[in-house]
Residue frames relative to the residue before (quaternion, step in Angstrom):
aa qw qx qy qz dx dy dz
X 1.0000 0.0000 0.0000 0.0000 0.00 0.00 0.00
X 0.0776 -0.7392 0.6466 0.1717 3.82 -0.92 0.74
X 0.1779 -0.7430 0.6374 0.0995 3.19 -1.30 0.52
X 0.1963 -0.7312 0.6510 0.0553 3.79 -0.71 0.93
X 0.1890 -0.7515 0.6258 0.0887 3.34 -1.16 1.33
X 0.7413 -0.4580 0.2844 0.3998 3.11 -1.53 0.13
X 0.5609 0.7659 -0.2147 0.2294 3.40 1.25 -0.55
X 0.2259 -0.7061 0.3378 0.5799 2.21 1.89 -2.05
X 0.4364 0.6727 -0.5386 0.2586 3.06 1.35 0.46
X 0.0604 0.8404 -0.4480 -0.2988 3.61 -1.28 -0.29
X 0.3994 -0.8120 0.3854 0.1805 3.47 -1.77 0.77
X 0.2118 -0.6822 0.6350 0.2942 3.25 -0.69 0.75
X 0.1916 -0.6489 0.7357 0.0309 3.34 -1.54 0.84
X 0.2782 -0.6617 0.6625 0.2141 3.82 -1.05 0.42
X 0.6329 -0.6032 0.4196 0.2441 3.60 -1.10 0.94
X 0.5909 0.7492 -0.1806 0.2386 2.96 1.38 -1.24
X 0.5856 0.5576 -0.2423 0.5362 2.86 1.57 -1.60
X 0.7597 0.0450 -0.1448 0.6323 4.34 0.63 -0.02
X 0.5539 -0.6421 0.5281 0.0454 2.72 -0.88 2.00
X 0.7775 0.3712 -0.2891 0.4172 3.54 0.44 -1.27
X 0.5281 0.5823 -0.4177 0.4555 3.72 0.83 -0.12
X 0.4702 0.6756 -0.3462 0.4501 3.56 1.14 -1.64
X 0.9176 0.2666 0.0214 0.2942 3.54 -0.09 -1.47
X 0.4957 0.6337 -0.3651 0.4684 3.25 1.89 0.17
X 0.5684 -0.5377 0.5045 0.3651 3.46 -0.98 1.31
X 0.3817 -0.7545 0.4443 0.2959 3.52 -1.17 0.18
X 0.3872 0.5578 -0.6122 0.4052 3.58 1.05 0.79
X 0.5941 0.5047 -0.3664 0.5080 3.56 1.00 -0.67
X 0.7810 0.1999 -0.4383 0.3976 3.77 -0.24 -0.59
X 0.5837 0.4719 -0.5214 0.4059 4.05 0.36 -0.35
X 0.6166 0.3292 -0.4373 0.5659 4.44 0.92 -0.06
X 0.1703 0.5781 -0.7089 0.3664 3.48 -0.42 1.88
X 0.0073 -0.7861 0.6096 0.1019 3.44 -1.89 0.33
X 0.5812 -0.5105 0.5093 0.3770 3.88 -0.62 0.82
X 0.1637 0.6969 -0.6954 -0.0630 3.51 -0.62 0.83
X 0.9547 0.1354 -0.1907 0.1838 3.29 -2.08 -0.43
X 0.8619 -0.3341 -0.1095 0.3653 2.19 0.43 2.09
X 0.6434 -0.5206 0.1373 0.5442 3.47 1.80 0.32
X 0.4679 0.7141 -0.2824 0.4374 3.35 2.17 0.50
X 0.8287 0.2779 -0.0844 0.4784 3.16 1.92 0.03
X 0.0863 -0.8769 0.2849 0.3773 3.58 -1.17 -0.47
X 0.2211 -0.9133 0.2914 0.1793 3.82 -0.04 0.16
X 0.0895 -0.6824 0.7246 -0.0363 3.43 -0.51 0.97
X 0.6163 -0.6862 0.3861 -0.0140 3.33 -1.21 2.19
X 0.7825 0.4809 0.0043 0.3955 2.04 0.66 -2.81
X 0.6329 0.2711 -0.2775 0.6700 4.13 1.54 -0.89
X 0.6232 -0.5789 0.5143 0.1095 3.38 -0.09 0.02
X 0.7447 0.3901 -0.1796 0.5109 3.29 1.53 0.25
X 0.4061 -0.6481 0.6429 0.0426 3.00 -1.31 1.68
X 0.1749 -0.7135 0.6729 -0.0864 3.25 -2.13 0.86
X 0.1804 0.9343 -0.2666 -0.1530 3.48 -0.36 0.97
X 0.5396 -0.6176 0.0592 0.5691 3.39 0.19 1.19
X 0.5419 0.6283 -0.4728 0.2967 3.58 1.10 -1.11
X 0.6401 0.6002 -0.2423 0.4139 3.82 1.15 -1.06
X 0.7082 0.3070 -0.3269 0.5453 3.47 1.00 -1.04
X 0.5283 0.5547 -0.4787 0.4290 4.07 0.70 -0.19
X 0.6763 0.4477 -0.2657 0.5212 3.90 0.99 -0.87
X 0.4621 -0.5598 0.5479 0.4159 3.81 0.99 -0.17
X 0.4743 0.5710 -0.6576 0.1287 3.85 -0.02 0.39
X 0.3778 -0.5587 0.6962 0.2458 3.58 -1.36 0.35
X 0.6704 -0.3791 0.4297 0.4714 3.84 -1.67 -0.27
X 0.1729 -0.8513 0.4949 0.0222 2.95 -0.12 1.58
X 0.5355 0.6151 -0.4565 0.3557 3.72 1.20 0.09
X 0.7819 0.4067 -0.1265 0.4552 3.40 0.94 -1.03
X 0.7013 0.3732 -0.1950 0.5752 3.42 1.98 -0.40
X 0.0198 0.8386 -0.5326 -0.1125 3.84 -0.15 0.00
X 0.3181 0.5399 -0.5941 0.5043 2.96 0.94 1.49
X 0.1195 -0.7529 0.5674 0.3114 3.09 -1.71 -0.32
X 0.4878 -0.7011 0.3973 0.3358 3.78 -1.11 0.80
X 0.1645 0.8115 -0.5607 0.0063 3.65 -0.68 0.63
């Protein structure tokens, strides 16, 4: 997954780090929306949010993992 900030920086993220993304058909992961206020992301249809502050710190899906990715 890349993510472009406002800066222009950009992040590659591996899928890996959120299983549930990993395994989402891909009409589902391209129906996402920037939420609070550009501090986040959201996929409805899985039910899962991402926030950049988390992917900038190296977290993976930290609900189902209680590691972090660095």
């Amino acid at each position: 997954m890349w993510v472009e900030l406002t800066d222009g920086r950009q992040l590659g993220v591996p899928l890996a780090y959120f299983p549930q993304l990993l395994e989402a058909p891909e009409p589902k992961l391209e129906n996402y929306v920037i939420s609070g206020g550009g501090t986040g992301i959201h996929w409805d249809e899985l039910d899962e949010d991402i926030s950049i502050e988390g992917l900038l710190l190296g977290f993976g899906d930290r609900q189902n993992n209680k590691q972090t990715a660095a």
